[in-house]
C-alpha positions as CSV (number, residue, x, y, z in Angstrom):
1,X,114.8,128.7,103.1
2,X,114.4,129.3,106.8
3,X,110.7,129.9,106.4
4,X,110.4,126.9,104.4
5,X,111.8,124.8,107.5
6,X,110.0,126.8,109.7
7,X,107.0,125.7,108.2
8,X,107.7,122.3,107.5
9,X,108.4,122.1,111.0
10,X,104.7,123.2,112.0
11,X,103.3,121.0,109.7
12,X,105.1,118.0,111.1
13,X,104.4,118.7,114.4
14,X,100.4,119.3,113.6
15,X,100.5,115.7,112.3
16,X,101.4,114.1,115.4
17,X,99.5,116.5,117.7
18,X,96.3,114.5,118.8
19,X,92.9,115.8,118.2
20,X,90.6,115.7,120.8
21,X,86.7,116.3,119.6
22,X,86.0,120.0,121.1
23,X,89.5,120.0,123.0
24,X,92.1,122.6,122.6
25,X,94.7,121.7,120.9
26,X,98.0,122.4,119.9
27,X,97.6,122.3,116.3
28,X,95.3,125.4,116.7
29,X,97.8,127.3,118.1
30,X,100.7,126.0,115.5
31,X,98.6,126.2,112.4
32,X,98.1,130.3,113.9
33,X,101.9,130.4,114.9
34,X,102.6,129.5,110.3
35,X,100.3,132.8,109.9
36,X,102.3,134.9,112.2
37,X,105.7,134.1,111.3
38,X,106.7,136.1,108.2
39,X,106.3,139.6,111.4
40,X,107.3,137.3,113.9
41,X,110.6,136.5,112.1
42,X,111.1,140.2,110.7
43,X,110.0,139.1,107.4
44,X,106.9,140.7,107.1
45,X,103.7,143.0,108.0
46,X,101.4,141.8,110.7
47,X,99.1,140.6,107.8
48,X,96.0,138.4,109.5
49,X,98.5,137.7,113.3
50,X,96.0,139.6,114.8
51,X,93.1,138.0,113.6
52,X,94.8,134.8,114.2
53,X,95.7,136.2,118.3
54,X,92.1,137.1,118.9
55,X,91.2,133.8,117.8
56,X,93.4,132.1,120.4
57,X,92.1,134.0,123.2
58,X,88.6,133.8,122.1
59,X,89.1,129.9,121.9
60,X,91.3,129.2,125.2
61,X,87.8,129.4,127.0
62,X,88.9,127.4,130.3
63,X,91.9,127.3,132.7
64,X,93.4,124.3,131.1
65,X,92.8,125.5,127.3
66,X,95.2,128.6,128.2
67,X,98.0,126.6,129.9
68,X,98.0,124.4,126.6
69,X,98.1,127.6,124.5
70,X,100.7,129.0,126.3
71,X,102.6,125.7,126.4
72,X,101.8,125.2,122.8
73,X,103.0,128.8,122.1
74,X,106.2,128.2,124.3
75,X,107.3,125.4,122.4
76,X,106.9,127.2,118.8
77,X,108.9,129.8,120.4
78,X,111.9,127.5,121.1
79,X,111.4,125.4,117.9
80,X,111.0,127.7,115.0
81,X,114.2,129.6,114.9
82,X,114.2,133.4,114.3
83,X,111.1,134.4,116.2
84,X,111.8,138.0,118.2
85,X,110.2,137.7,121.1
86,X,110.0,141.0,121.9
87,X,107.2,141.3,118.8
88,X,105.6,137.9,120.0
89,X,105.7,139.5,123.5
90,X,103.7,143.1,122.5
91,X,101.1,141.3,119.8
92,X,98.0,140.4,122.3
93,X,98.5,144.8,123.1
94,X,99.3,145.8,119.2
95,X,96.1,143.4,118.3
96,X,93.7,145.4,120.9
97,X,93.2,141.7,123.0
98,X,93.9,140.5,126.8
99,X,96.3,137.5,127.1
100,X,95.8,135.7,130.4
101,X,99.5,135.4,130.0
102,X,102.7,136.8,128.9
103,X,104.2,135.3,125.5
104,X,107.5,134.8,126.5
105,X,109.8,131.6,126.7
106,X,109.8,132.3,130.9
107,X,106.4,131.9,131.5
108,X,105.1,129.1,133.6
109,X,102.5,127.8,132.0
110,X,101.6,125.9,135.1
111,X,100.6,128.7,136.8
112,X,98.1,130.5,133.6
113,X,94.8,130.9,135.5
């Protein structure tokens, strides 16, 4: 059930997210975030989050594309109930990628080079 709401809450939110032509958006990062969630919330195997982390990082391509991920990411976090962070925190390192910033609900976005 919770994965249900979980996902029903992504979807919701990728319907009022704004698409920009060629922008960044945030319902990139959610529509990943719906991929991730059955290891994210303990459910699960891995299954294609790495694929889906490597194709953030590859795609935040400018300063202000990585603050939005991370903002984007940050907001998931806080939404979607059950997430361990510790696993959302170790996923860029598990996945063999670089994140220009932690995943954690501290971060300051703001300051994501």
């Amino acid at each position: 059930m919770g994965g249900k709401i979980a996902c029903f809450v992504v979807l919701c939110m990728l319907m009022v997210v704004p698409y920009a032509s060629g922008a960044f958006s945030c319902g990139q990062v959610q529509a990943g975030v719906v991929k991730c969630l059955p290891y994210l919330q303990n459910r699960g195997p891995v299954g294609q989050c790495c694929d889906v982390v490597k194709g953030l990082i590859t795609s935040a391509k400018t300063t202000q594309d990585r603050r939005t991920a991370c903002s984007c990411l940050k907001s998931a976090a806080s939404i979607i109930k059950g997430i361990d962070m510790s696993k959302a925190a170790s996923l860029p390192a598990m996945c063999g990628v670089k994140s220009p910033f932690k995943i954690s609900l501290s971060t300051d976005c703001t300051k994501v080079q």
